[in-house]
Residue, then its C-alpha position, 0 to 999 in steps of 0.5 A: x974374687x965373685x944373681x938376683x935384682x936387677x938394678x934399674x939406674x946405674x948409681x954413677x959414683x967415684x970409687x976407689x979400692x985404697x986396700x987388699x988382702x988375700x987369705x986363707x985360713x984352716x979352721x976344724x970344720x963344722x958342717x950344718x945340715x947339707x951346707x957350711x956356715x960362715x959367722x960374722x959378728x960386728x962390734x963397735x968400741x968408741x972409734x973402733x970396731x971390729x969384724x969378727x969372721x968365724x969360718x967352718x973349715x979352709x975357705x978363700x976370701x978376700x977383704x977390701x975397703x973403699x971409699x966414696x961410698x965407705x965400705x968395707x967388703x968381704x968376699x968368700x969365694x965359695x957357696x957357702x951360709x953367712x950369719x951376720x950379727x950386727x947392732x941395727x944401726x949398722x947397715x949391711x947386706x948380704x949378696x950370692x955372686x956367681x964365685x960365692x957370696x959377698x958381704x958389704x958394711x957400709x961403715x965410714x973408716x979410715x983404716x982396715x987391718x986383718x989378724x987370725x984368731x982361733x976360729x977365723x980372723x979380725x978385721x979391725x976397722x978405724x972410725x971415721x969421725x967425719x959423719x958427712x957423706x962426699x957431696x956430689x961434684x955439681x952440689x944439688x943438681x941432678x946428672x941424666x942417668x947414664x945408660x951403659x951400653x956393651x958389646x956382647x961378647x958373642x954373636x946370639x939372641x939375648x935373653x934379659x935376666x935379673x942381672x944381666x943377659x943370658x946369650x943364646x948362640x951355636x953350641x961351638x961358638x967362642x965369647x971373647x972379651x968385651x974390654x981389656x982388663x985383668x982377670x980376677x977370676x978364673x973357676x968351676x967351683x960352683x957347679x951351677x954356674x959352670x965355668x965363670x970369668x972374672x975380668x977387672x976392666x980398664x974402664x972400672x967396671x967388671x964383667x963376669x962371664x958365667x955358665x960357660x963351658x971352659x976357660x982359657x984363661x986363669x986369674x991375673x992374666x991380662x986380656x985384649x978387648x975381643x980376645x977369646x976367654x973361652x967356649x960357651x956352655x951347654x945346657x940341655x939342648x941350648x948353648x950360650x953363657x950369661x953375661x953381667x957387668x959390675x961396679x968395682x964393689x961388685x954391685x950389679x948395673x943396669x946396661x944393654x947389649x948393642x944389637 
């Protein structure tokens, strides 16, 4: 559960979560300068591969793959070093979210599942023989790119940043939900951001509500468009929260806000 380049275009692909694991594991820490590391190590043997995660001491994740792109995605909730060890012609990338870090292989699999070992877990990961990419429904042709356009969670001057808005407003102003959705995430754990709010909408995308002053609301608790999430935060002098909106994969997009 979850900031650095904008994205200019929205990428419109159809992509579906087909599986999730929750999981916490306990492994003796071992603590690297002022900061704690998490390895991750891919290898492939014929049609298999396997994703070696090696943690430093209990941490959240989560794990998931999609498909349409094919992606297999791990998420560690927590601020912490990954170290990934992967053969060039796999790619990955690696992304700070404002819950932790967020790790994604771009491998095309048809099965994922997870075992403990003794410094973290496995992933085994099932190869998919098909090496075609999904075709656009409309073949070659080319689709306008769609600009998303957002109610601001609350009233304010908007401030444009690498990956969304930081909202400017009265220091005892509320923000409130943009859509109904399902929160994902509901913390303080990293505390540069503040307090941070995760909502999965019902319309796909997700919305992370950061640098807030408090929440009222907690994780898997289901939200109405425009009921109140929480207070917005102070900084210095000036208050407000910052505002993006995400792809199911947790990949940025590029939207407006509605004057």
């Amino acid at each position: 559960m979850v900031i650095i380049a904008l994205l200019s275009f929205l990428l419109i692909s159809s992509c579906s979560v087909i599986q999730v694991r929750d999981r916490y594991t306990s492994i003796k820490p071992v603590q690297t300068a002022k900061r704690w590391t998490v390895e991750v190590r891919y290898t492939q043997h014929g049609n298999r591969a396997f994703i070696d995660v090696s943690v430093d001491r209990r941490i959240n994740y989560r794990v998931f793959s999609m498909k349409n792109p094919d992606r297999v995605v791990l998420d560690f909730f927590e601020d912490v070093d990954v170290v990934v060890h992967a053969p060039e012609d796999v790619r990955h990338r690696l992304g700070k979210q404002p819950w932790g870090v967020r790790l994604v292989f771009d491998v095309k699999h048809t099965n994922l599942n997870s075992s403990p070992t003794l410094s973290g877990f496995r992933l085994g990961v099932s190869l998919s023989e098909d090496k075609e990419q999904v075709p656009a429904e409309d073949g070659n042709v080319e689709k306008p790119l769609e600009v998303i356009r957002v109610n601001p969670p609350v009233r304010g001057s908007y401030e444009r940043k690498e990956r969304g808005y930081y909202i400017r407003t009265l220091c005892d102003e509320f923000f409130r939900s943009v859509e109904d959705g399902t929160v994902l995430y509901a913390g303080n754990d990293l505390k540069r951001y503040s307090w941070v709010i995760m909502v999965e909408q019902v319309d796909g995308y997700i919305s992370v509500y950061a640098r807030a002053g408090s929440s009222f609301v907690k994780k898997g608790e289901k939200v109405r468009k425009a009921q109140v999430l929480g207070k917005v935060g102070r900084e210095g002098n000036l208050c407000g929260i910052l505002y993006e909106l995400r792809a199911k994969d947790g990949s940025p997009l590029s939207f407006e806000l509605e004057r």
